[in-house]
N, C-alpha and C positions, 0 to 999 in steps of 0.2 A: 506483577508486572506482565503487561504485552507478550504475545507468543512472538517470536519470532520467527518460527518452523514452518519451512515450506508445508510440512506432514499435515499440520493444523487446519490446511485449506481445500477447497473443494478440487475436483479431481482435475479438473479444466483449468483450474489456476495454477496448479503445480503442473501441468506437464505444460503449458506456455512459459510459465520462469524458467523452466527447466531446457527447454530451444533457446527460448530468448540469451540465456546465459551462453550458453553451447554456440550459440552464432555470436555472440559479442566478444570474446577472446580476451579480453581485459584490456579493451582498446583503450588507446592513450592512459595506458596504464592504472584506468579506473575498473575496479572490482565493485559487481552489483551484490547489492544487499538488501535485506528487507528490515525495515522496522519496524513494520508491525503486523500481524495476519490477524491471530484471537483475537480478541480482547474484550476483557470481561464488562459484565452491565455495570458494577460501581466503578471499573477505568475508565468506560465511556464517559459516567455520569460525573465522574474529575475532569474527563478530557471535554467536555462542556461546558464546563464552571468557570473555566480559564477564561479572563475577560470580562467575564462577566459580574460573577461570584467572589475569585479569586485573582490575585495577579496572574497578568501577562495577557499576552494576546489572544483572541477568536482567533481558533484553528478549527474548528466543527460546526456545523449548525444541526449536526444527530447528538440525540436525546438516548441515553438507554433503549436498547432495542430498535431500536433505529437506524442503526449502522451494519452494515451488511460485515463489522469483524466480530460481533456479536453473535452471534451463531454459529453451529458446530456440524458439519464444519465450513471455519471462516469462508465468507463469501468472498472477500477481498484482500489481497494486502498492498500494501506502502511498501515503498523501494527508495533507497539512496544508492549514491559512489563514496567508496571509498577509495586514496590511494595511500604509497609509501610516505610518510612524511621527511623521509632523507636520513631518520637518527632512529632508524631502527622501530620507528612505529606508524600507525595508520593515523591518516585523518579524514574525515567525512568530508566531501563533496555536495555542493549545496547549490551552484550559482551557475551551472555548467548548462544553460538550457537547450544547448545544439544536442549535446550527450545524453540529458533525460530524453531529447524529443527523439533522438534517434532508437533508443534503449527501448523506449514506448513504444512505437511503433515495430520492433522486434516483437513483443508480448503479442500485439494484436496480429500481427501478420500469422502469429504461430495460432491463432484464436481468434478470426475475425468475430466471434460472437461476446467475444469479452468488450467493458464501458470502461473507458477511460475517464477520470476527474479532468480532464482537463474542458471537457466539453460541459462540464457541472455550471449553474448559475457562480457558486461558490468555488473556485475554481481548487481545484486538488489534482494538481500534475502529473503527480509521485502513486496516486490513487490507482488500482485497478480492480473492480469488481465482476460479480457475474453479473449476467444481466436478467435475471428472473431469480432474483433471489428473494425480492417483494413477495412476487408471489409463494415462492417456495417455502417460506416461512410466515405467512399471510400473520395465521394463528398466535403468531407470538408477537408482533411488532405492536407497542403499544404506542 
């Protein structure tokens, strides 16, 4: 499974989650989260397949090695909200696009040098990677 740990990612990525969080306060009562930072070359090469190979929808157009959570350490990770769901437990937040867009632009402010997915052909909202991670790991990207 997917890393979920801030720890897993590059140095410049954790310390912008880590403002971004620290100025977001759990507004409207939505808690940031990441779901995904690592992640390995055969989870990429499932998280590909989908749509295509197997059910459900294109969520990727990287290939193994291609995706900047693939490398160590992760170049990028994914973020959602979560809140209280009234009975004692959480639910994910999904549809909230003023909240992501605001939450975003927290990260980057904290790191104008980090790339947002939203700016992506494929658009990926919730995406935040570094931005010279191509080349940083030129040698490995097949």
């Amino acid at each position: 499974m997917a890393s979920r740990k801030i720890e897993d990612c590059d140095q410049r990525l954790q310390d912008a989650w880590e403002t971004a969080v620290a100025n977001w306060n759990n507004k409207n009562g939505l808690i940031p989260c990441l779901s995904c930072t690592l992640r390995s070359p055969e989870e990429q090469a499932a998280v590909y397949a989908k749509g295509r190979t197997t059910p459900g929808n294109i969520v990727t157009n990287a290939k193994a090695y291609q995706s900047p959570h693939n490398f160590t350490p992760a170049q990028a990770f994914d973020f959602f909200f979560e809140k209280d769901n009234g009975q004692g437990g959480m639910v994910a937040v999904w549809n909230d696009k003023a909240s992501y867009a605001e939450f975003r632009q927290l990260i980057l402010d904290a790191d104008d040098t980090l790339v947002s997915g939203v700016s992506f052909k494929f658009v990926d909202a919730d995406h935040i990677e570094t931005p010279d991670w191509k080349k940083e790991f030129a040698n490995q990207i097949k």
